[in-house]
C-alpha positions, 0 to 999 in steps of 0.5 A: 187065613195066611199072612196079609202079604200073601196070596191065596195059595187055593181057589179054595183059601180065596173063597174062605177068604172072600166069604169071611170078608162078606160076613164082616161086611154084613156085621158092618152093616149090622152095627150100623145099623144098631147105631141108627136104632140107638140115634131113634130111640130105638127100645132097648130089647131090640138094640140089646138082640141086635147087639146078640146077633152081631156078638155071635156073627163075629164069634162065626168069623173068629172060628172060620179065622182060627180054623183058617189059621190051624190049616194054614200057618199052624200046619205049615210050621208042622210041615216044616219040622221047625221046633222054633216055630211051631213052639212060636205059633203054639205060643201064640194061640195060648195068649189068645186064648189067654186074652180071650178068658179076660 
């Protein structure tokens, strides 16, 4: 995906972007959702796979934001030919990464 003060460059970056925003707002729903199950007692199994479903719908998101952003940001500073920001934006994935494996 591109920088938020941009514009989609593409019909095609406008609907990745309009389905990524169509799965956060399903996963919104979800958790929601989750929250009414916990405020009804719900049994817990169930609040546990709700829980399951929502972690692996966002793990979808996150992959479609990280392949979004390879295409566009990441290539972009290959294109460039800028030492400078393609070692920033190599940088950068690193220490996601990193955050993540915490």
């Amino acid at each position: 995906m591109t920088d938020t003060t941009e514009t989609a460059d593409s019909p095609a970056e406008a609907t990745d972007k309009t389905a990524t925003l169509r799965r956060l707002h399903r996963i919104e729903g979800q958790v929601r959702g989750i929250a009414r199950m916990i405020e009804q007692d719900r049994y817990c199994m169930d609040v546990l796979y709700q829980l399951q479903a929502v972690r692996a719908a966002l793990a979808k998101v996150e992959d479609q934001v990280l392949k979004d952003h390879a295409a566009s940001c990441v290539e972009q500073a290959i294109q460039a030919g800028d030492p400078q920001a393609q070692r920033r934006q190599f940088h950068e994935l690193v220490d996601l990464f990193g955050k993540a494996r915490r």
